[in-house]
C-alpha positions as CSV (number, residue, x, y, z in Angstrom):
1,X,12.4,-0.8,-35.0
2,X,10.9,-3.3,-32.4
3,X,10.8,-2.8,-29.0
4,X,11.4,-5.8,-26.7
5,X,10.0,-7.7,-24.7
6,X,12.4,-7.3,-22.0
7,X,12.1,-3.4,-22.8
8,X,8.6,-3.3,-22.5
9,X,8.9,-5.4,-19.2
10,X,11.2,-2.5,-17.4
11,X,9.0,0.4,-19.1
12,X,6.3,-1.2,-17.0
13,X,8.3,-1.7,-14.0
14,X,9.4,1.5,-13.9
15,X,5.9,3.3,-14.3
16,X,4.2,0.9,-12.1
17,X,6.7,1.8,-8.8
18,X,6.9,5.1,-10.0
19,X,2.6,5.9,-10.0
20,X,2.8,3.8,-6.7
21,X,5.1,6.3,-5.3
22,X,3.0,9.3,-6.4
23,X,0.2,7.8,-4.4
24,X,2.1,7.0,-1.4
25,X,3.4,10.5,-1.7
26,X,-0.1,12.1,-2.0
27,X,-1.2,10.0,0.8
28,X,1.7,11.5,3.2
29,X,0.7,14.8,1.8
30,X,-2.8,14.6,2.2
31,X,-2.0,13.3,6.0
32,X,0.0,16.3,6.5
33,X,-2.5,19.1,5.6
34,X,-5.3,17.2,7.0
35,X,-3.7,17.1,10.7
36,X,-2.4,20.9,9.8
37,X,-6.4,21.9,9.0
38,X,-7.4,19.8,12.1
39,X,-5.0,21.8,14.3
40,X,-6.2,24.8,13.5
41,X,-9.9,24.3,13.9
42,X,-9.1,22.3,17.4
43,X,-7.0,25.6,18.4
44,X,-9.9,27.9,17.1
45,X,-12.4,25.7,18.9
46,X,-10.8,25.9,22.1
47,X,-9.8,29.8,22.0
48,X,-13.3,30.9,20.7
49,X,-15.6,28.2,22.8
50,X,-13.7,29.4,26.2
51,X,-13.0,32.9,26.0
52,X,-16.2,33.5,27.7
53,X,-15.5,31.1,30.7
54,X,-12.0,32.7,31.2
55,X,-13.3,35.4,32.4
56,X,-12.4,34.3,35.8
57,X,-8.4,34.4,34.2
58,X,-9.0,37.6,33.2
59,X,-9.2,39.0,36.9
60,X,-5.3,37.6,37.2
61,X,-3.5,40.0,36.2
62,X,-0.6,38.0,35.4
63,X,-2.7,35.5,33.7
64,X,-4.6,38.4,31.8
65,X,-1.8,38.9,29.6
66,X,-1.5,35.6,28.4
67,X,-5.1,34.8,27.3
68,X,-4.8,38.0,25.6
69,X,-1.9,36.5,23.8
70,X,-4.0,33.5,23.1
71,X,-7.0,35.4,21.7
72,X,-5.2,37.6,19.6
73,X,-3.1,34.6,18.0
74,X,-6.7,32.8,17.3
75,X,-8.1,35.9,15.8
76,X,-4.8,36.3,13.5
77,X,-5.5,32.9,12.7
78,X,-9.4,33.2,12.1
79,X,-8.2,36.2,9.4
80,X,-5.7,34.0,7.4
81,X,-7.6,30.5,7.4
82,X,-8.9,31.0,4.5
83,X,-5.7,32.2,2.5
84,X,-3.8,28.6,4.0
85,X,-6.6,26.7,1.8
86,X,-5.7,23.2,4.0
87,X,-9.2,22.2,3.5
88,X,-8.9,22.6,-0.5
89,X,-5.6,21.1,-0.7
90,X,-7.1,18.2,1.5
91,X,-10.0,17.7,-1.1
92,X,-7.9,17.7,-4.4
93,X,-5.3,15.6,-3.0
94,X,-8.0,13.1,-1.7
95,X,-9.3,13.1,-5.2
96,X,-5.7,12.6,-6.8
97,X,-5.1,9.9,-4.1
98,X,-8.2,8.1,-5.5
99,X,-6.9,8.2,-9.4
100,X,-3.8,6.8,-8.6
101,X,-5.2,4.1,-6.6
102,X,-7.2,3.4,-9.4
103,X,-4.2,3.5,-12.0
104,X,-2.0,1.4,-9.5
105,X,-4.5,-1.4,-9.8
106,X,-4.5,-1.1,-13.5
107,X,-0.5,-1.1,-13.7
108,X,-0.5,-4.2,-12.1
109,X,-3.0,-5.6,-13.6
110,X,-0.8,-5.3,-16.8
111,X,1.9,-5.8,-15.4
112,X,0.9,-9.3,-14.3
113,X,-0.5,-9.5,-17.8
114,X,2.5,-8.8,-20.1
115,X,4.3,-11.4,-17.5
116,X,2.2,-14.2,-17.6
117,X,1.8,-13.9,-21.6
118,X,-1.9,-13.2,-21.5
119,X,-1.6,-10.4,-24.0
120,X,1.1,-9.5,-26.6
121,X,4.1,-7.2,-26.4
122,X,2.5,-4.1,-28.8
123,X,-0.6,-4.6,-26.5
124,X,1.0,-4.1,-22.9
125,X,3.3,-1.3,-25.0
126,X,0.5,0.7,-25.8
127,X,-1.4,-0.2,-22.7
128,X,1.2,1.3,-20.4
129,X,1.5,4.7,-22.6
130,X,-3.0,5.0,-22.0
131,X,-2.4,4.7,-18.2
132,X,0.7,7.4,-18.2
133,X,-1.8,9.6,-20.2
134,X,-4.4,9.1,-17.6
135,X,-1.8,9.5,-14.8
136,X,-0.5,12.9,-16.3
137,X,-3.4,14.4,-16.9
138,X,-5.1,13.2,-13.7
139,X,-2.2,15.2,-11.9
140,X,-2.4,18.5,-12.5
141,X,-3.4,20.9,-10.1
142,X,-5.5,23.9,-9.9
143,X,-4.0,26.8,-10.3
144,X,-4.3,28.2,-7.0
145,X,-2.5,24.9,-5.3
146,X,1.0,24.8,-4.8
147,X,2.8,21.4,-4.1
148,X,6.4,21.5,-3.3
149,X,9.0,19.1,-3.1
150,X,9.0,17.6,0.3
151,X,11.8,15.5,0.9
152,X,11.4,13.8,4.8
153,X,7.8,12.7,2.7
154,X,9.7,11.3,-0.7
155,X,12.1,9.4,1.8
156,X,9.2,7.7,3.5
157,X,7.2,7.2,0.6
158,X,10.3,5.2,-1.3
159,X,10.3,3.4,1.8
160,X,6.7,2.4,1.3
161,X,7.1,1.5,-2.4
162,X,10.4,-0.7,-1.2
163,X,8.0,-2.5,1.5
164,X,5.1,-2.7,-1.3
165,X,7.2,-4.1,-4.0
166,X,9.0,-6.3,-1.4
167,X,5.1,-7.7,0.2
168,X,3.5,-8.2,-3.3
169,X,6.5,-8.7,-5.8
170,X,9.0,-10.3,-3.5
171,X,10.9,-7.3,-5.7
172,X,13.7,-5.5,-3.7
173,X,14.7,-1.8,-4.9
174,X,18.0,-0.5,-4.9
């Protein structure tokens, strides 16, 4: 049995939008635990750097309490930094964002291939199944990261396929 051409033209569709989606979704991700490990080092920054110059709060008593409050919450913070692993998380997901970039030009590259008849049906067929290799074994994780399903991030990242697919395809998704 044969596939089709009009088969292998919506098993490339369909794995084209759905690696662009996995890189708009590790982009949003990578976003969020950037601006999360940027946070905390801001907070840290500002707790640690003017603990010494609040000394003058310190001789108010009702202000006392509170910077108390404030360096006890940065030194809780200091102590489980390292367990939150935002900087890690930021680094593999940077390097993930990068292969699917990478994969997303090759997809469409093919894509615009198979349609414009530059190379055959068995070719694009077997084309598309090397890049989902790549893509599946390019996306796994090390064993100590843990991405879950976010789904405010797949909403907006669907969006961003639907815009992408609308700019460069003049495509509209469902």
């Amino acid at each position: 049995m044969q596939i089709t051409k009009e088969e292998t033209y919506r098993l490339l569709w369909n794995q084209m939008q759905n690696s662009k989606f996995k890189e708009f979704y590790i982009d949003l991700l990578l976003e969020k635990y950037q601006k999360r490990d940027r946070t905390i080092n801001i907070f840290l920054v500002i707790a640690t750097s003017t603990s010494i110059s609040a000394w003058a709060i310190w001789q108010i008593p009702y202000l006392a309490w509170l910077w108390a409050v404030i360096i006890a919450i940065s030194q809780i913070i200091s102590l489980i930094k390292p367990y939150l692993n935002y900087t890690k998380y930021a680094k593999e997901l940077n390097e993930k964002h990068f292969l699917l970039q990478t994969l997303n030009v090759e997809y469409e590259k093919l894509w615009v291939s198979f349609k414009f008849e530059k190379i055959s049906n068995e070719q694009a067929f077997e084309k598309a199944f090397e890049l989902k290799n790549t893509l599946t074994k390019g996306m796994n994780f090390s064993d100590d990261i843990i991405i879950s399903d976010n789904k405010e991030l797949q909403v907006k990242a669907k969006e961003k396929v639907a815009i992408h697919l609308k700019t460069n395809f003049n495509h509209k998704t469902p």
